[in-house]
N, C-alpha and C positions, 0 to 999 in steps of 0.2 A: 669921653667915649665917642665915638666914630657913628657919624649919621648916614655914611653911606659902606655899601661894597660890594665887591664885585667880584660873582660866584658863575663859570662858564661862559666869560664875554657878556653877561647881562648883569647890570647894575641895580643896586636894588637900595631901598631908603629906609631909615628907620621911623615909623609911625608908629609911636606910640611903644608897644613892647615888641613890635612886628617889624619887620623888613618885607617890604613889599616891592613887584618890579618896579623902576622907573624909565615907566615905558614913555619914548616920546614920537609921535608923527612924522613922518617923513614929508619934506615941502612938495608932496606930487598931487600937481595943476591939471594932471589926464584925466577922462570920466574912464570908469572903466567897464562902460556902455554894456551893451546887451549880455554879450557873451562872458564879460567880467561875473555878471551880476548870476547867469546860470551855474560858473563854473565855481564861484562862489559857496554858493546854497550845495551845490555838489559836494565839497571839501566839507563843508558842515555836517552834512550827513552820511559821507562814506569813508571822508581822509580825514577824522578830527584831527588826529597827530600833527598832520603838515601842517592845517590850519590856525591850528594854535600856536604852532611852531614859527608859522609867516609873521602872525599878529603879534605876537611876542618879539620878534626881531622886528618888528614894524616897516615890512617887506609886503605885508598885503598889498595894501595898494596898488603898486609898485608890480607887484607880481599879477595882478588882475588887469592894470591897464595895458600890461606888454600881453598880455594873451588875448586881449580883446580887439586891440590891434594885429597881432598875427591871423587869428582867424577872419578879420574883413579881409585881411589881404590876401588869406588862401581863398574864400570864397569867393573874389573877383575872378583869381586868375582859374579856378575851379570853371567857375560860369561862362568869363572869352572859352574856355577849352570847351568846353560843352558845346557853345553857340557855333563854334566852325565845324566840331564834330555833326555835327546836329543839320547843321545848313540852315541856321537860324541868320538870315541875314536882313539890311534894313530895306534890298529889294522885297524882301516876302512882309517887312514892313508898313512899305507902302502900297504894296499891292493887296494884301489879306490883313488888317491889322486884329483883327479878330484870333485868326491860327497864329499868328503872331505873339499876342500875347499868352495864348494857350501856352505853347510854345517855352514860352520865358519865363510864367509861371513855371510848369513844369521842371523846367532847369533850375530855377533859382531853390524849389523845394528841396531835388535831390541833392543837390551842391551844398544846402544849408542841413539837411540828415547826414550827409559826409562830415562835416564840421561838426555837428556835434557829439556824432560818434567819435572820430580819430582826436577831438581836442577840449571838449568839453567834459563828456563823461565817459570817453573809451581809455583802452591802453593807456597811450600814449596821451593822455590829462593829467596823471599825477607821476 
């Protein structure tokens, strides 16, 4: 008798009277930092579908570090756009470092509400 097989591209073993998947890890070394870990808990409770569907093809990971890297790298360039827009510059740095920070605060909030609207839990997230 046959201890393994394989039903829609997913392999599965035989344990005991059961076939269960034979799910294995993917070797990925990325953390999959802040915005992994929201978008994450996201898929838990509003995509189980996909989520299970990631972890099952053992694509989670993999798919949470490449999003957690796209959004640092849309909220930089979110933030330079802001900072020109804005006239946040490092003259008003060294001159006011107070409004200054204000300032970049301020930026760095709404830049980080855009991201997690368009990428974590809006639209365009799953």
């Amino acid at each position: 008798m046959e201890n393994k097989k394989s039903i829609n591209n997913m392999e599965y073993v035989l344990v005991g009277d059961y076939y269960i998947p034979d799910l294995k890890l993917p070797n990925e070394e990325r953390p999959i930092g802040k915005y992994g870990r929201m978008h994450r808990e996201y898929l838990k409770e509003h995509n189980p579908m996909m989520f299970n569907d990631l972890v099952l093809e053992g694509q989670l990971w993999t798919y949470l570090a490449d999003l957690n890297e796209q959004a640092q790298s849309h909220l930089k360039c979110i933030i330079e756009q802001m900072k020109v827009a804005e006239g946040v510059t490092e003259d008003l740095k060294a001159s006011d470092q107070m409004a200054w920070v204000r300032a970049m605060n301020s930026i760095h909030n709404r830049a980080e509400e855009i991201i997690l609207r368009e990428l974590i839990y809006g639209e365009g997230a799953v």
